[in-house]
C-alpha positions, 0 to 999 in steps of 0.5 A: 497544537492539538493533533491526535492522529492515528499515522496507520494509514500515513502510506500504509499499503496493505500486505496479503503476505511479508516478513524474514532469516538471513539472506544467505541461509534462504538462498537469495543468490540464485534462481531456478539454475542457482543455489536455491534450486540446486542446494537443500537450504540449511535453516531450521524448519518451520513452526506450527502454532496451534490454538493451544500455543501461547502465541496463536491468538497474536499470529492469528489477529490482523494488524487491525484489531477488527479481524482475527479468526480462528484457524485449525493452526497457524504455519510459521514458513521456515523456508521454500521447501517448508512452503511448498511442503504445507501447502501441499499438506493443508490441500490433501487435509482439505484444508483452505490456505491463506497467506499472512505476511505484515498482517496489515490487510485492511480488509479480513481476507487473511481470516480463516476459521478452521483453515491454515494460516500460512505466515511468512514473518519469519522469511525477510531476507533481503539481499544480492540475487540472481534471477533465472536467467542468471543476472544480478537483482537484489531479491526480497523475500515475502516476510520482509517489511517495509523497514527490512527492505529500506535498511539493508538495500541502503546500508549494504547497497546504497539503493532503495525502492520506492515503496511506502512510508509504513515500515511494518507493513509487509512487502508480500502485498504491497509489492504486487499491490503496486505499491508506492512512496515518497519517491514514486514521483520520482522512480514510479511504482515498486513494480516499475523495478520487478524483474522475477516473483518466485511463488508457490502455485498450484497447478493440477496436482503440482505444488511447486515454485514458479519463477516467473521473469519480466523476459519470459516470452510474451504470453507464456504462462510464466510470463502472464503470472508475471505479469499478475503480479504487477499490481494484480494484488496479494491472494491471488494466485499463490505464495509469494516467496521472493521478489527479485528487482533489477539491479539498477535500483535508485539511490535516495537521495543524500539529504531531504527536506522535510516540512510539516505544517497546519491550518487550525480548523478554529480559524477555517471554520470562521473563514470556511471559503479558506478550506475551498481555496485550500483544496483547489489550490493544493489540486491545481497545483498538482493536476499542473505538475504531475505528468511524466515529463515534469522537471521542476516538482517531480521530487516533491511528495505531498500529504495533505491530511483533512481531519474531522473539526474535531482533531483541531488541524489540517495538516500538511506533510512535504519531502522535497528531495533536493538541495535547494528549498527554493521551490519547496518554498514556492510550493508552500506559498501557492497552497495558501495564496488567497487565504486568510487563515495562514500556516503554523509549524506543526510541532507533534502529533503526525510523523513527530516531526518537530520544525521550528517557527517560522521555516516550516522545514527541516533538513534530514538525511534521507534514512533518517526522514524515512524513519520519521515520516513512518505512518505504522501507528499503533493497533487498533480497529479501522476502516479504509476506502480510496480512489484515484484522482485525475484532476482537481477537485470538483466544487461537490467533492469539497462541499463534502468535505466540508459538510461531513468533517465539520458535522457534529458527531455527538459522542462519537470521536471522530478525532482519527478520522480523515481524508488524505490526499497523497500526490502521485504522477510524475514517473508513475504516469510514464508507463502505459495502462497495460504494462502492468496490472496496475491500470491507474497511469495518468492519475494526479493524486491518489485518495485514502479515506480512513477512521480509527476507534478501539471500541468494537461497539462503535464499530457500526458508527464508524462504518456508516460515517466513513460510507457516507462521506464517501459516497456523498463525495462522489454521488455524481458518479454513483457513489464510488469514484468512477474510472475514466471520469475525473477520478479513476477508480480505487486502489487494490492495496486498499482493499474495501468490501462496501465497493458493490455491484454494478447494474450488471450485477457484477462486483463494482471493485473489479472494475475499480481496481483493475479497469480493463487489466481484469480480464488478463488477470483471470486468464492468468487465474485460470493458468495458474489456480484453476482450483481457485485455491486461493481466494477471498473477498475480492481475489480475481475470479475465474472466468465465467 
């Protein structure tokens, strides 16, 4: 079978700053009253990487290739007192700061000509700590990725965090973006877990680390930058340099089942009411079993990725983590009742996943399914939009569908291009819209619109194609899915620039990203970067 893929943006939530050094040498075991505070830290110190270095022009390039920039230099972060240290040195130079961690932003927010990068990839300790309060967490540091976090947690602890699927993204921002996973059905969002974020913050003339805890007194400072933190998203309000989470993190499961199926788009476009019964079937399903007290399917995460015609198939990726495949089974057979195009296994391209005909599933240890399923994919340039679905598909979101993914494209390869529809809810939905900056409480599944290409002059056909599927999807409610509609606005790890104005003349992706969490997250700003040091193309504002 044809299947050709990018697997980027499989789960791959952005990262405003991520990557690592051992856990003892960085001081993980202690909190503000611990060793990280009271003991210089023993580690070489950090690197500055000028245009001249051989290794500028990577450091300074974006995982995707249509952001790179040039600033005055590059600053490898070697430790804590490093970090603060720069920080303060780039401000009295006059010097903008911007953070850089995975590198995986999908908008350019890192870019900075003539300012300072600061890089964390080097800070990725992962950990037992302690917060500030002296109770045990397992702390994180910024510059670890996704694959830091998995291996160490599991191997050394035998927990994990439900985080995402692309494990080169960096946990700086998809953290404090929210992030989320296979297992966030199951055990909500990565910051359902968080108890501290030590960050680097600039009040006044004072650069110095804040930690600020889950049990600060409600409506402190440290509190409130907390609480920012918990989906207020990455480049908002300082340095991130360590996460703590409780130490009753889960533990993965044993075993998963892991399956992999297509529908060839030869077969759809000759039966185009299967793709119709494909999409309400697979929503329907989903709107019914995804609310915070469900029991049968909350271990049950679903990828269904629509390609452009051109691709040759939809596919569908499932992990279903417990012993019996029975309701996995049942799972499958729902999506494709009333087809006439029916399922084959899907044997390479996505996930390189390989199942043999006709189970449609494979057993794998749970560590090694995460590294199966990895959506990082390789290099290349891409745009991204995204939105929050809180019921089934409406029949004019699936006409758009339609009528944008079986559109002749001419010489334009739309082979990458895709809408994937990730499922959500369950124990996401089991907090309330406030608790967290993350607004988004009662959504079903959650959106992801992307296309990838190499050639910089297809870029501006790639753009207008990826808007104009978009905003046809959601033309009833002008152009951008609306929040408190059927859809529930965008998701800030998946930043998009094109989001907008309002009638009100007021940016379109403060609303969709945060709803009414907004105006607490400029509070917080005023707080704690008043001199709106850190900012880019949608950081949160300063109040007017």
């Amino acid at each position: 079978m044809r299947n050709e893929l990018s697997r980027r943006g499989f789960l791959g939530s952005t990262g405003m700053a991520a990557a690592g050094a051992s856990a003892a040498s960085l001081g993980l075991v202690g909190g503000a009253a611990g060793p990280a505070a009271a003991q210089p830290v023993e580690q070489p110190e950090g690197r500055t990487v000028f245009p001249s270095d051989s290794r500028y022009e990577t450091l300074a390039q974006g995982f995707n290739q249509r952001w790179s920039s040039r600033p005055a230099y590059i600053r490898l972060v070697g430790n804590e007192a490093d970090a603060v240290a720069e920080l303060r040195s780039a401000l009295d130079r006059g010097l903008r700061p911007t953070v850089r961690g995975g590198g995986h932003c999908y908008e350019g927010f890192v870019d900075n000509d003539k300012g300072v990068v600061l890089d964390l990839s080097t800070l990725r300790g992962v950990g037992a700590g302690t917060d500030k309060y002296g109770g045990a967490t397992y702390a994180v540091e910024g510059g670890a990725t996704n694959w830091d976090v998995y291996t160490t947690l599991f191997r050394e602890y035998g927990v994990t965090v439900p985080a995402g699927s692309c494990y080169s993204v960096g946990v700086g921002g998809h953290i404090c973006g929210g992030g989320y996973g296979l297992l966030s059905r199951r055990h909500g969002l990565t910051v359902d877990h968080l108890v501290q974020v030590d960050v680097v913050t600039v009040r006044g003339d004072a650069v110095e680390v804040t930690r600020a805890h889950r049990g600060d007194p409600p409506g402190s400072p440290e509190h409130e930058l907390f609480w920012a933190h918990t989906g207020g998203g990455g480049g908002n309000f300082g340095v991130v340099l360590r996460y703590h989470f409780a130490h009753a993190l889960p533990a993965p499961p044993p075993r998963v089942w892991l399956s992999s199926v297509a529908w060839k788009w030869a077969d759809l476009l000759k039966h185009p009411e299967d793709f119709r019964t494909l999409l309400d079937n697979f929503g329907a399903f989903f709107a019914e079993h995804s609310g915070p007290a469900e029991k049968v399917y909350r271990g049950l995460f679903s990828i269904l990725h629509l390609t452009h015609h051109s691709n040759g198939n939809v596919v569908l990726l499932s992990q279903w983590d417990e012993e019996d495949p029975a309701p996995l089974d049942a799972f499958l057979a729902r999506l494709e009742r009333g087809m006439r195009a029916r399922s084959t296994s899907q044997t390479n391209g996505v996930g390189g996943l390989c199942l043999p005909c006709p189970d449609k599933r494979r057993r794998l240890p749970w560590l090694q399914a995460t590294m199966t399923l990895n959506g990082s994919g390789p290099n290349q340039r891409g745009k991204y939009k995204s939105a929050y679905h809180r019921r089934a598909f409406t029949p004019a979101q699936i006409d758009a569908w339609w009528t944008w993914l079986t559109k002749d494209a001419g010489s334009l390869d739309l082979t990458r291009t895709l809408v994937q529809i990730d499922s959500y809810g369950c124990r996401v939905n089991a907090r309330g819209a406030a608790e967290t900056a993350v607004p988004q409480r009662d959504s079903v599944m959650k959106l992801q619109y992307q296309t990838y290409w190499t050639d910089p002059a297809d870029d501006a056909a790639h753009l207008a194609y990826l808007s104009g599927l978009y905003r046809d999807t959601y033309r009833a409610t002008g152009g951008v899915p609306e929040i408190d509609t059927d859809t529930d606005g965008a998701y800030v790890n998946y930043p998009d620039v094109d989001l907008g104005t309002t009638a009100d003349r007021q940016p379109a992706y403060q609303r969709l990203y945060y709803k009414g969490n907004y105006r607490r997250l400029q509070q917080a700003k005023e707080i704690w970067d008043h001199g709106n040091v850190f900012h880019h193309a949608q950081s949160v504002t300063l109040p007017s």
